[in-house]
C-alpha positions in Angstrom: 46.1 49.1 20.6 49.0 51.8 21.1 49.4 50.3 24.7 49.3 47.0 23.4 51.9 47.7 21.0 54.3 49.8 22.9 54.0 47.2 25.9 55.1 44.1 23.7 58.5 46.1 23.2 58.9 48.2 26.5 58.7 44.9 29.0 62.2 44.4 27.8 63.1 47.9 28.3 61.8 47.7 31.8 64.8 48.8 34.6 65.5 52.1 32.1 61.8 52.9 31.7 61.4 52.8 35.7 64.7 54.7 35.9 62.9 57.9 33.7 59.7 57.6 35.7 62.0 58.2 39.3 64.1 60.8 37.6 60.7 62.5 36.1 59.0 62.7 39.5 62.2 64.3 41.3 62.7 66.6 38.4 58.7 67.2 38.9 58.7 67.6 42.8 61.7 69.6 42.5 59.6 72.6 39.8 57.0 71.7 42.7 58.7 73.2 45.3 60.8 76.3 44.0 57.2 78.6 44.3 57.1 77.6 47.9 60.7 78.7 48.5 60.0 82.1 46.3 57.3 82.9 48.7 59.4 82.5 51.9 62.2 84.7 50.3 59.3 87.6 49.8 57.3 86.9 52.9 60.2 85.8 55.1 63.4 87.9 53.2 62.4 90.9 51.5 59.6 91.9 53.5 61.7 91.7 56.5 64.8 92.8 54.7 66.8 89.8 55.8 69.6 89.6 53.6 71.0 86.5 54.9 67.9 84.4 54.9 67.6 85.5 50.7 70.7 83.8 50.1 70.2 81.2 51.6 67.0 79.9 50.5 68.1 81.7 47.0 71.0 78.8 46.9 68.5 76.6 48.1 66.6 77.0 45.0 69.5 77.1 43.0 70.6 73.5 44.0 67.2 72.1 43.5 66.9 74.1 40.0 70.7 72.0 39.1 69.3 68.6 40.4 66.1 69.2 38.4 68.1 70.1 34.9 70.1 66.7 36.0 67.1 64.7 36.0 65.6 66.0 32.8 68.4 65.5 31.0 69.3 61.8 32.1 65.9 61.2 31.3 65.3 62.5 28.4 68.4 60.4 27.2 67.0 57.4 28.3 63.8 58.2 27.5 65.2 58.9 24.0 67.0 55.6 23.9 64.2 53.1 25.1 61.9 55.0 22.1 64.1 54.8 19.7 65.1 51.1 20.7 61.1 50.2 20.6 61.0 52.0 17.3 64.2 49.4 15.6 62.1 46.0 17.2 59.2 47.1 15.7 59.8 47.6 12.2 61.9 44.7 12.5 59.2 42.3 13.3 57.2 43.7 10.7 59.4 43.2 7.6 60.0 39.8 9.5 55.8 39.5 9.2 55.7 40.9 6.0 58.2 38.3 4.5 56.1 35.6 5.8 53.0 37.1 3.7 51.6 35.3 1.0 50.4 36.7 -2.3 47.2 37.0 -1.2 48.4 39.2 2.1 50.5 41.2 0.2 47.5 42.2 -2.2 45.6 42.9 0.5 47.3 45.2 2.5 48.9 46.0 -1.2 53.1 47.3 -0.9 52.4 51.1 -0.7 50.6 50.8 2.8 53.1 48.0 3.9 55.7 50.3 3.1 53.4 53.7 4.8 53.0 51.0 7.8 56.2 50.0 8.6 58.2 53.6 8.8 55.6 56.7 8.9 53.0 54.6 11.2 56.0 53.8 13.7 57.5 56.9 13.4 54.5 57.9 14.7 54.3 55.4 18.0 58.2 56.3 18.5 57.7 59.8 18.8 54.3 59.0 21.4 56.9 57.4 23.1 59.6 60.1 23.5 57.6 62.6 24.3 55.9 60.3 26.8 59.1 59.6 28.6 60.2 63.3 28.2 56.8 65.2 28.9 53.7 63.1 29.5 55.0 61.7 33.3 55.2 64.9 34.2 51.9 65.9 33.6 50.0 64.0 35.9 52.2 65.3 39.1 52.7 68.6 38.2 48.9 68.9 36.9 47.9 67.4 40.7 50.5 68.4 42.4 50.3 72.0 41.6 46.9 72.2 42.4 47.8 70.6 45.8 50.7 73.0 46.4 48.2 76.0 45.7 45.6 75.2 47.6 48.0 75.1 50.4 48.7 78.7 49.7 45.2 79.7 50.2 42.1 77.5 50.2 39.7 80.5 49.4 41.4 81.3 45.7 41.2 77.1 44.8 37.6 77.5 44.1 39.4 79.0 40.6 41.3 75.6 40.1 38.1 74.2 40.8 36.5 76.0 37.5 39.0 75.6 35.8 40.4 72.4 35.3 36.8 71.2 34.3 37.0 73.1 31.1 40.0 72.4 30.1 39.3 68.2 30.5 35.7 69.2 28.2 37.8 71.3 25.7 40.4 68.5 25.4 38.1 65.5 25.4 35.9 67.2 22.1 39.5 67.9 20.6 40.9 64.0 20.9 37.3 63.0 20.5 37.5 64.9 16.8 41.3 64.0 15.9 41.2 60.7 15.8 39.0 59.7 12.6 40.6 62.6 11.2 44.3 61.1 11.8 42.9 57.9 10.3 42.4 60.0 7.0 45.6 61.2 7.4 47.5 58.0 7.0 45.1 56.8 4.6 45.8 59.4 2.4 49.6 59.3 3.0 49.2 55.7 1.6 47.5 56.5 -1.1 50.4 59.1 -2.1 52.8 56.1 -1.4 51.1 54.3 -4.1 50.9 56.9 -6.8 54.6 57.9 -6.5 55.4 54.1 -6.4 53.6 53.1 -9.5 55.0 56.3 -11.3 58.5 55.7 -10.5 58.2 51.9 -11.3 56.0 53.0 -14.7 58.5 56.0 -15.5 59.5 54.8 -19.2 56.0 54.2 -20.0 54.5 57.3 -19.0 56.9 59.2 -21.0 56.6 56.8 -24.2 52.4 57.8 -23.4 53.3 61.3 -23.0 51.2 61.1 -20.1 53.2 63.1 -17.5 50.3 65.9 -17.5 48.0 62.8 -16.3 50.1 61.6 -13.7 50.7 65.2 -12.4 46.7 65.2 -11.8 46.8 62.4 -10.5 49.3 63.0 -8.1 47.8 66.0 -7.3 44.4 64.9 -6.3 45.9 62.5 -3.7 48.1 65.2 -2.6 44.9 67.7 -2.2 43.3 65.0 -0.7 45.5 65.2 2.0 46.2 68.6 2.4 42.5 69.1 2.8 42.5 66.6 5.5 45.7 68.1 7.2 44.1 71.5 6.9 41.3 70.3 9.2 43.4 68.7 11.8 45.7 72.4 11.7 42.2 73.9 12.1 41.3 71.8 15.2 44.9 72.3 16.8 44.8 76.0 15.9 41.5 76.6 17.9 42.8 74.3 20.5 45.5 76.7 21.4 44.1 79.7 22.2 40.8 78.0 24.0 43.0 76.8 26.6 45.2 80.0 27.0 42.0 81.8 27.3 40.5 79.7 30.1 43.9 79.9 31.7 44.8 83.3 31.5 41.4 84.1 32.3 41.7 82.0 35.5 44.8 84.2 35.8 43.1 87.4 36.3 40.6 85.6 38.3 43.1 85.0 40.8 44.7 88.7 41.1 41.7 90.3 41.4 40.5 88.1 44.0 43.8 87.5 45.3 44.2 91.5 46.1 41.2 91.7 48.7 42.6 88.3 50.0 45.7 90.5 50.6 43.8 93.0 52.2 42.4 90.5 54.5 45.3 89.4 55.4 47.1 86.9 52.9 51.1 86.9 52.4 52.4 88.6 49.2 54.5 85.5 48.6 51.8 83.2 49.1 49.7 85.0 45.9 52.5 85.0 44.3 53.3 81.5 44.8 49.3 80.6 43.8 50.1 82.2 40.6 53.0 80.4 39.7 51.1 77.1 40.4 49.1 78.6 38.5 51.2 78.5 35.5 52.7 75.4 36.4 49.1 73.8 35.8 48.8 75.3 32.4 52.2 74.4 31.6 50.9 71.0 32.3 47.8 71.1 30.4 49.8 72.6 27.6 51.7 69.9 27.8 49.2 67.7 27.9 47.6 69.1 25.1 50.9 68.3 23.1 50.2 64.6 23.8 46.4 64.9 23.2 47.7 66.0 19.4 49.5 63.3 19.0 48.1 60.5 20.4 45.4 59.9 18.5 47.5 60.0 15.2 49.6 57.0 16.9 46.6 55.4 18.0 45.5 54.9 14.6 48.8 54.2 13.6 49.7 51.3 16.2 46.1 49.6 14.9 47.8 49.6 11.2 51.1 48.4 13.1 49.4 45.5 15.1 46.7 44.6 12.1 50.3 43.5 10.3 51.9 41.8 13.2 48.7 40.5 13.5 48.0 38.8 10.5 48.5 35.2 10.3 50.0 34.3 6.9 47.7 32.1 4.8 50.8 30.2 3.8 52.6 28.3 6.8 54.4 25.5 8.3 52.7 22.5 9.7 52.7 22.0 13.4 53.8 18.4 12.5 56.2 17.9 9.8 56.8 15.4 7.7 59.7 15.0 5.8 60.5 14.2 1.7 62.2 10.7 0.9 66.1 10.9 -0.8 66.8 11.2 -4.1 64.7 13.6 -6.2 61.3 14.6 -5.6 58.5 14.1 -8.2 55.7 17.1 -8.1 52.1 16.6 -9.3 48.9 18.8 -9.0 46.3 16.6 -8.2 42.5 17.6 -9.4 43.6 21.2 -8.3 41.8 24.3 -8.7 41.8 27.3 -6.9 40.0 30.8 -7.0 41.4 34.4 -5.9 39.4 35.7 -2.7 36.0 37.5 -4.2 36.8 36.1 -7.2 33.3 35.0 -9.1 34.9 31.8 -11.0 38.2 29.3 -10.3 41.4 30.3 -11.9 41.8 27.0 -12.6 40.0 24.1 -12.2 40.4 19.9 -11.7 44.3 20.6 -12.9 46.2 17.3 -13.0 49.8 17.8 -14.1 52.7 15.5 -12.9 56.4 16.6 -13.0 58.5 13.6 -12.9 62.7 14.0 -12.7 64.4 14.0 -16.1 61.1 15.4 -18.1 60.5 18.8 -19.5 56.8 19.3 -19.3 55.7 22.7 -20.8 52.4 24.7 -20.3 50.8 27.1 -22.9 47.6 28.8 -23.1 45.8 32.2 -24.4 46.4 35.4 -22.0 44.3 34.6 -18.4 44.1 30.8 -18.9 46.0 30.2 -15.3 49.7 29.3 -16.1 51.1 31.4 -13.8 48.6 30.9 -11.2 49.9 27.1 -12.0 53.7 28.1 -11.7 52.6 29.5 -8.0 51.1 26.8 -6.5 54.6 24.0 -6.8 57.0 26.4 -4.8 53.6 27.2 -2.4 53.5 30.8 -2.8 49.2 30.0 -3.1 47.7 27.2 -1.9 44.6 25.6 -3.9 41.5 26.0 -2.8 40.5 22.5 -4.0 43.0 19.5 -4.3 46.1 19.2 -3.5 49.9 20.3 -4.8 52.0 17.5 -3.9 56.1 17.0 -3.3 56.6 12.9 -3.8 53.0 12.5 -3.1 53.2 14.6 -0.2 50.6 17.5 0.1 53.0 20.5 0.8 51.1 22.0 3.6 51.9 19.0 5.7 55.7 19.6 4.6 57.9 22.4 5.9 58.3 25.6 3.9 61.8 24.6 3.2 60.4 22.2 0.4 60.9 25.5 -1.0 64.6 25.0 -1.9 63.3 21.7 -4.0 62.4 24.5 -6.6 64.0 27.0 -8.6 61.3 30.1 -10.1 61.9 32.1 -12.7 59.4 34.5 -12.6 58.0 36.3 -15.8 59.0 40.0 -14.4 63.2 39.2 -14.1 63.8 41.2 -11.2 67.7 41.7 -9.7 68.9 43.0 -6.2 71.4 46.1 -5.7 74.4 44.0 -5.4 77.2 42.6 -7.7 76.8 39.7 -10.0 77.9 37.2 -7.8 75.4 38.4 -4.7 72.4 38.0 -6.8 73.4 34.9 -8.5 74.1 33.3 -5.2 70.8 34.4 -3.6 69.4 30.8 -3.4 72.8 28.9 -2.8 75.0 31.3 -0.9 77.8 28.2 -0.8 77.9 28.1 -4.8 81.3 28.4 -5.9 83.2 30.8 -8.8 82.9 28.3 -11.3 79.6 27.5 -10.4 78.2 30.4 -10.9 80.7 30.5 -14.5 78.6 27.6 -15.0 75.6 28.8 -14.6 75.9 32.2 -16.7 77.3 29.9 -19.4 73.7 27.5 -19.8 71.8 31.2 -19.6 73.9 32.3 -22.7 74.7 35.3 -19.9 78.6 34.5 -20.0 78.6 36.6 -23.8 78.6 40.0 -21.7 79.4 38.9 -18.1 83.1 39.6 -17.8 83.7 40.2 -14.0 81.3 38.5 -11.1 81.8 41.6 -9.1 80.1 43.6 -11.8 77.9 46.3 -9.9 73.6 45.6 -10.3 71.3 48.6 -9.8 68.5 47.9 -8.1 65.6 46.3 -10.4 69.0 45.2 -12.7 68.3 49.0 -14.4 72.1 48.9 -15.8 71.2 45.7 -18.0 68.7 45.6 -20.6 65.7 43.4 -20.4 67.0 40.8 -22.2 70.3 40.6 -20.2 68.2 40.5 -17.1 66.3 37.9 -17.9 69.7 35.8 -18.7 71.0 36.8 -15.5 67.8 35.6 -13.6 67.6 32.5 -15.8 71.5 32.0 -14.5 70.3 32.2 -10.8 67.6 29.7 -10.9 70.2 27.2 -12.9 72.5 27.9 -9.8 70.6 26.0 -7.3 70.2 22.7 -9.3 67.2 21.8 -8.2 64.3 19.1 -8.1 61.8 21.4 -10.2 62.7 24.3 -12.3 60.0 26.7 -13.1 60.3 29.2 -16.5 57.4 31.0 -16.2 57.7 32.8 -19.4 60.8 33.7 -19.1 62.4 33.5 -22.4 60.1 36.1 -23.9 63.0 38.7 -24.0 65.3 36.7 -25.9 66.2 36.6 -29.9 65.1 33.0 -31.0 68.6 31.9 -31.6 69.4 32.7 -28.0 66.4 30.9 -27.1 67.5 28.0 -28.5 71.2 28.1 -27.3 69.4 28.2 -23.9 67.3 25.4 -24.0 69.9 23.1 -25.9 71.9 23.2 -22.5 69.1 22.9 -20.1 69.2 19.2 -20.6 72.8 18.0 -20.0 72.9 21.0 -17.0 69.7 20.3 -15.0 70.2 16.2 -15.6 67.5 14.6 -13.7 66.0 17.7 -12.7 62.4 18.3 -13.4 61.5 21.4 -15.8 58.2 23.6 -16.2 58.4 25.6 -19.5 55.1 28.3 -19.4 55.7 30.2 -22.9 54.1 31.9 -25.2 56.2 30.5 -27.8 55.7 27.4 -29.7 59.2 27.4 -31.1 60.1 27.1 -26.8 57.9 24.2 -25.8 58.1 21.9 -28.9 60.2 20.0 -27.8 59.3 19.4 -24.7 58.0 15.7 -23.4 54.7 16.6 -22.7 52.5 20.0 -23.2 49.6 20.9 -21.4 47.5 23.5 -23.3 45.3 25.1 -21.2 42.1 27.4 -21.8 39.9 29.4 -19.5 41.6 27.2 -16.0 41.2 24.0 -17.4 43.3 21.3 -19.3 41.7 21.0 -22.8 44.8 19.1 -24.1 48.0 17.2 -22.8 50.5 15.2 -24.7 53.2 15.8 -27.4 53.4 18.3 -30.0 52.5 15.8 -32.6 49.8 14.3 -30.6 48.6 17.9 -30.0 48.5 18.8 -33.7 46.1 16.1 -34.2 43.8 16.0 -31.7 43.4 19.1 -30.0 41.6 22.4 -31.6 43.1 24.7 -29.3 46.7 23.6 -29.6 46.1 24.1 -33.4 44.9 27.1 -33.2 47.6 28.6 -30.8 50.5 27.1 -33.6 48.9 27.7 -36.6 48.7 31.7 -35.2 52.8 31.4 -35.1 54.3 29.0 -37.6 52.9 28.1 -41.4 51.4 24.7 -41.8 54.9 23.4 -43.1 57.1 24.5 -40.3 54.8 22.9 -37.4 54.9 19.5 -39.5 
């Protein structure tokens, strides 16, 4: 999967990635061939005491050691560059993925991992790749060409190499063999941090109204044990991985000079043992080196599988290969016999719903906690699809229509949520051409103009600098911008004093026009008025009609108004 992954990016990097593999093997050649040249000076220059010949292969080496720092450098620049360029491409394709998610994607991967996934997981594969370009091309030609290069030396001391290298492939192949589940763990638990630190910071104000901050630190702190203990064992596996190979080595070290000095006495050059030695080190060099990849590899293994499983993913909410498009003027939305259950789920949310939203009316939709309004609200702008029936757009099933059919609708959701931004940015999220007074307008309708002065106010992020009631004013003001076919209120008066409420609603009509409206509330003092009301209970429609129809004939209706208003007031 980590060759997969890195391949999809580096095929456009191609020229610069074949450009670092030429400048690693002359860099590599070049270390390859400075033992060689040592051993001439010694055998050739200082055994002889030729002065002359020392310089001259000493400037030898000295040219090949500049050309070899050239060629390390240049390619650890590009080498650098074509990582870090993978690195940019792939987190951008997987926010692109991960705004084409769905609810149901979202929940399942769930935003602490998406957010673990798409910067410590390719952090991970980016720094595979640097060190690849910088270290692991090396490895192979230094690892075989040293051992060629010695055995040139002296074919009687190779049976050490032969020993050797061996034990060094079994004591790295039980090492990766043992890293990789453990890595797995690793990010696992990272995610799992993610989400406690995410849900703590988002939660903040209630855990100190709970006085609960002695809970969350346990909390936090068995996740964070968790992966310390985890981390402890991979430190515990690279520890003993260390000094297993520097024995072998060093122990195939003293191999060679004790065998190496009756090779002398039968005759071998000086230079030439010293020259096996420093191949010697050269292939531990590249086994250490080697090793370096070996501990890293498997943690970006694991972590390009979490890449890809994103990129991966097809949304469960797309276009339609063929698409057909909506007649002019405004569009009427219905639910037809719809129902639709979570994934797992034992029972349907909701079941046969039959609602239809025709321009100019104000249908409204109330229910006990759970009954399935705001599964409801999801289904017209398509962030769900049923599971049974269909959701249609002028009596057009939305998944035959594009996903633009989105801009028909305007949502405001029951958590009001604003962008780090000014006033005007978030207001014109939906309809960047809206103009000044537009937006004027708009903030007007949502009773929001009362402590909007300036459009280039500055928003926090989450709309922290506004109370809750101001934020839900302001998000009101954005969905009013876009003047759409439907507009969706999915609870979202709930913050504001009933006066306000009914300021509000008193301008929806001449604002919106001909516009459809969906009121979910909670309140009957909101959805009164409204032309029809659909009271739902347990996912199903046990009433539909007006709120004097309602009081008559259905139980449930009653029930929810009588809890609210006296028997006078909802006369």
């Amino acid at each position: 999967m980590l060759i997969r992954l890195t391949w999809r990016y580096i095929r456009d990097h191609r020229w610069p990635v074949i450009a670092v593999a030429l400048l690693q093997v002359l860099s590599t050649a070049a270390a390859l061939s400075l033992p060689t040249l040592n051993a001439q000076i010694i055998d050739e220059g200082v055994v002889s005491g030729d002065i002359g010949y020392i310089w001259q292969t000493g400037g030898i080496m000295l040219a090949i050691s500049a050309v070899q720092v050239l060629c390390a450098i240049t390619s650890a620049y590009l080498g650098a560059r074509i990582a870090m360029a993978v690195g940019r491409d792939a987190r951008r394709d997987v926010f692109a993925s991960v705004q084409q998610f769905g609810t149901l994607e979202v929940s399942r991967f769930s935003p602490p991992s998406l957010i673990t996934r798409s910067t410590n997981d390719i952090q991970q594969v980016q720094m595979v790749l640097l060190m690849t370009f910088t270290i692991m091309v090396q490895v192979p030609i230094m690892l075989v060409g040293g051992v060629v290069m010695a055995m040139r030396q002296d074919t009687q001391l190779s049976w050490v190499l032969v020993a050797v290298i061996p034990l060094l492939a079994l004591v790295m192949g039980i090492a990766s063999t043992r890293l990789g589940p453990l890595f797995r763990k690793v990010q696992e638990r990272l995610d799992g941090i993610s989400k406690v630190l995410r849900e703590h910071l988002s939660g903040v104000r209630i855990i100190r109204a709970f006085v609960m901050q002695g809970a969350e630190r346990e909390r936090y702190a068995t996740a964070n044990s968790g992966l310390k203990d985890v981390s402890l064992r991979v430190g515990l596996l690279m520890a003993l991985l260390f000094p297993a190979v520097q024995l072998i080595v060093m122990s195939a070290q003293v191999g060679v000079i004790y065998f190496g000095a009756h090779r002398v006495e039968a005759g071998m050059e000086v230079g030439s043992l010293f020259a096996f030695l420093n191949y010697l080190m050269q292939i531990f060099m590249s086994v250490m080196m080697g090793m370096m990849m070996f501990m890293i590899v498997p943690r970006a293994e694991v972590c390009a599988d979490r890449v890809m499983e994103v990129l991966n993913t097809t949304p469960s909410i797309a276009a339609p290969t063929t698409v057909r498009e909506l007649p002019p003027g405004r569009a009427t939305f219905a639910l037809n016999d719809v129902s639709f259950r979570f994934p797992g789920a034992e029972r349907d949310v909701l079941i046969g719903i039959n609602v239809e939203l025709s321009p100019g009316t104000t249908t409204a939709v109330i229910g006990s906690t759970g009954s399935g309004k705001t599964t409801l609200v999801n289904l017209l702008p398509r962030l769900l699809d049923p599971t049974a029936g269909a959701v249609t757009a002028s009596g057009i099933p939305l998944p035959k229509l594009s996903l633009d059919v989105r801009e028909r609708t305007a949502l405001v959701p029951q958590k009001a949520f604003l962008f780090a931004g000014t006033i005007a940015t978030n207001l014109r999220l939906g309809t960047p051409d809206a103009s000044d007074d537009e937006l004027w307008e708009a903030l007007r309708v949502a009773q929001a103009s009362e402590f909007v002065t300036d459009l280039d106010a500055r928003v926090e992020a989450g709309g922290k600098n506004f109370s809750g009631g101001q934020r839900q004013r302001l998000t009101i003001a954005r969905a009013l911008v876009r003047r759409a076919d439907l507009t969706i209120f999915d609870d979202s008066f709930s913050a504001l004093d009933y006066a306000t409420d009914a300021r509000l609603r008193g301008a929806l009509g001449d604002y919106l026009g001909d516009g459809a409206v969906l009121i979910v509330g909670q309140r009957v003092a909101t959805i009164r008025g409204a032309d029809t009301i659909v009271v739902l209970d347990g996912g199903q429609i046990v009433g539909s009609g007006t709120h004097e129809a309602l009081m008559e004939s259905c139980p449930t209706y009653q029930e929810i108004v009588l809890s609210q208003l006296t028997a006078e007031e909802a006369a």
